[in-house]
C-alpha positions as CSV (number, residue, x, y, z in Angstrom):
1,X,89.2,116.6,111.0
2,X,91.1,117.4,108.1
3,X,88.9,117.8,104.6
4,X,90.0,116.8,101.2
5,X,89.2,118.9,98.2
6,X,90.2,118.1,94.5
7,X,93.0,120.6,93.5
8,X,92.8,118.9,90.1
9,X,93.1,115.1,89.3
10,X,96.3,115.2,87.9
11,X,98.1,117.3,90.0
12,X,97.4,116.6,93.8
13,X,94.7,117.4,96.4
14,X,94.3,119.6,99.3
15,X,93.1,117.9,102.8
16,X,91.4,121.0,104.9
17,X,91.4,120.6,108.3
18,X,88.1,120.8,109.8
19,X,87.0,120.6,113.6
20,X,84.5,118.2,113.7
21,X,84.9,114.7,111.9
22,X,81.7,115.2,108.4
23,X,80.6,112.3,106.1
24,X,81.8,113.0,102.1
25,X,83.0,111.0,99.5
26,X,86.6,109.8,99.3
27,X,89.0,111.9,96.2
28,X,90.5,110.1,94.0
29,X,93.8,111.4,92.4
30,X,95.1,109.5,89.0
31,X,98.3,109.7,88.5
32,X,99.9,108.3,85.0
33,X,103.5,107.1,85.1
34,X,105.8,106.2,82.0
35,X,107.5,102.6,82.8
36,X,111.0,100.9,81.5
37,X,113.1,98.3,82.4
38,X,112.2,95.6,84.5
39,X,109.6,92.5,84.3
40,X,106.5,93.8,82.9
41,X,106.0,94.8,79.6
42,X,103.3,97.9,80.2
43,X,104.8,101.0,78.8
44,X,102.5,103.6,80.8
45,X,100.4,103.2,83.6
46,X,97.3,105.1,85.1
47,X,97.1,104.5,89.0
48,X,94.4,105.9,91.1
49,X,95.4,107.0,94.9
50,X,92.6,107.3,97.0
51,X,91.9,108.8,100.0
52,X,89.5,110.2,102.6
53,X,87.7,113.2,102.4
54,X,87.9,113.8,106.0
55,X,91.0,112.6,108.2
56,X,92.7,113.1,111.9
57,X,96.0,112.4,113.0
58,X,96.8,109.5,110.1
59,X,95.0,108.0,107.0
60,X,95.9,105.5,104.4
61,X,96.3,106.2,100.8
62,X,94.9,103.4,98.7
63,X,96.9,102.4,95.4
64,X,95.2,100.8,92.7
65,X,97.8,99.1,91.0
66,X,96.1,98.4,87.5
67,X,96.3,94.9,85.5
68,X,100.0,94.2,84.2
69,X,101.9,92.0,81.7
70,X,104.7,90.4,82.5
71,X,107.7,90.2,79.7
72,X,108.1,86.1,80.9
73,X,105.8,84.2,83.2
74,X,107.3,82.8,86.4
75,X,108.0,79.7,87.0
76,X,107.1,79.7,90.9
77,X,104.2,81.9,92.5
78,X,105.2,85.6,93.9
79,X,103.4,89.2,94.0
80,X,104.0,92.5,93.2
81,X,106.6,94.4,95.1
82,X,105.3,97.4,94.7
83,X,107.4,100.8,95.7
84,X,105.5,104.6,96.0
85,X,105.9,107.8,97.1
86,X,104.1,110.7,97.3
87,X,104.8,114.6,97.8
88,X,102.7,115.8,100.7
89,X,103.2,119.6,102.3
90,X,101.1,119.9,106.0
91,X,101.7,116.5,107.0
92,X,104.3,113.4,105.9
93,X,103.8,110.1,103.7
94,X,105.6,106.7,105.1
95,X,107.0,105.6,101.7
96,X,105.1,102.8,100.1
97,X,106.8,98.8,100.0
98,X,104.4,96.5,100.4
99,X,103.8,93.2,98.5
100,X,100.5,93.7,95.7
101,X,99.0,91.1,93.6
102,X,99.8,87.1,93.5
103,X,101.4,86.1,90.3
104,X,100.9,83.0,89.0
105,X,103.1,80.8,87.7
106,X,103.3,80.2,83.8
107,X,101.3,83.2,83.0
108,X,102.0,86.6,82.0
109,X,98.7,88.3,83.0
110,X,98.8,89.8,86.4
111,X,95.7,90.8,87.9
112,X,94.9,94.6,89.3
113,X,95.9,94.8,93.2
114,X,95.6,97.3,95.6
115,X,98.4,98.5,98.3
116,X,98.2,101.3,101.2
117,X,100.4,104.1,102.5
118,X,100.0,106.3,105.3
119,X,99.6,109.5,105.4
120,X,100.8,111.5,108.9
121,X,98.7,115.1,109.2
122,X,101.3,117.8,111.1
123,X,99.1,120.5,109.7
124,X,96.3,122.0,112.9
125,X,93.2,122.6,112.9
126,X,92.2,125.2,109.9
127,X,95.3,124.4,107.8
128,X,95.9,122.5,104.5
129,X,97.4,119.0,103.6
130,X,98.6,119.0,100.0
131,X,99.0,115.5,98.3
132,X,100.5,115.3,95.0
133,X,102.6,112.4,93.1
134,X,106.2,112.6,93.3
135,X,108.1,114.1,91.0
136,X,111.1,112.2,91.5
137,X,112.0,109.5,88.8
138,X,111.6,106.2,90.2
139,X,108.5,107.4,92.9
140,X,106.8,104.0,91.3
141,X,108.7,100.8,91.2
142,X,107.1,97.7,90.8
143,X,108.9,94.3,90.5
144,X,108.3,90.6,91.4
145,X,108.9,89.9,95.1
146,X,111.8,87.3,95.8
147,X,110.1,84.3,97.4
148,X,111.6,82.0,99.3
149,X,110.7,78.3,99.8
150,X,111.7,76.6,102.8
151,X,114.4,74.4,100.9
152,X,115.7,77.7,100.0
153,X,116.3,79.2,103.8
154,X,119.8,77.9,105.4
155,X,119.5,77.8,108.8
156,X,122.4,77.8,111.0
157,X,122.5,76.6,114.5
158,X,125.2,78.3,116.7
159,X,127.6,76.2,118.2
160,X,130.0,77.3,120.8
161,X,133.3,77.3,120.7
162,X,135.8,77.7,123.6
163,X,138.4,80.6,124.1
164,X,140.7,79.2,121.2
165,X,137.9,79.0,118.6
166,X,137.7,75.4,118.8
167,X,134.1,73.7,119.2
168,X,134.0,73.2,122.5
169,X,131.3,71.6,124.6
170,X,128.2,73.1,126.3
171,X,128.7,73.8,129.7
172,X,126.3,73.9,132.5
173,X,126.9,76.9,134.9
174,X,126.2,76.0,138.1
């Protein structure tokens, strides 16, 4: 299995592959972004990636998405959509999009949450897996999911129509 080792906190980690699978601690990399725009009000963040020290094949990177305040509280309950990626040499990273902490309406405190990622090893057995943030702006995004409620959904049934486009009646084939 794959090892992690600590490269240094800010800048990425290296995953060693290993043959045989060991029991470590997971590594923790931190990685501080600078926010604008949008519907919070947090200026910087500090979100910690984890992941394991020893992997095969796949492993998820965990994203703690710290506490965040909201510019105006929603009227309706939603979550975090929150958007990652990350720069990973000896193997690939499925971007991130998943849906983070619930928002509740009328208030502008959101509480932390916590999404996962995979990570796909391609390096063998012996070779390195480097994990770093992106540095491509925009490699966090966080937003408020759009919610639906059922009032909201049109539903449309299909209706057939015969060969001039007129509504035509349902045939039984025989």
């Amino acid at each position: 299995m794959p090892k992690l080792a600590v490269v240094a906190s800010a800048i990425g980690l290296v995953l060693l592959s290993a043959a045989a699978p060991a029991q470590a601690a997971d590594k923790t990399l931190t990685v501080a972004y600078t926010c604008s725009g949008g519907p919070f009000s947090n200026t910087t963040l500090s979100v910690p990636i984890v992941v394991p020290d020893t992997a095969s094949g796949s492993f998820e990177a965990k994203w703690a998405i710290p506490a965040l305040t909201l510019r105006t509280a929603p009227t309706a309950t939603t979550q975090v959509q929150v958007n990652g990626k990350l720069a990973v040499t000896g193997g690939t990273h499925a971007d991130l999009a998943k849906t983070g902490a619930s928002v509740t309406p009328g208030t502008t405190a959101v509480p932390t949450g916590q999404v996962t990622s995979t990570v796909q090893i391609t390096a063998t057995t012996g070779g390195q897996v480097t994990i770093k943030p992106s540095t491509e702006t925009g490699s966090l995004k966080l937003a408020l999911a759009v919610t639906h409620r059922r009032d909201d959904v049109h539903h449309h049934r299909h209706r057939e129509r015969d060969r001039h486009g007129r509504p035509g009646r349902r045939r039984r084939h025989r």
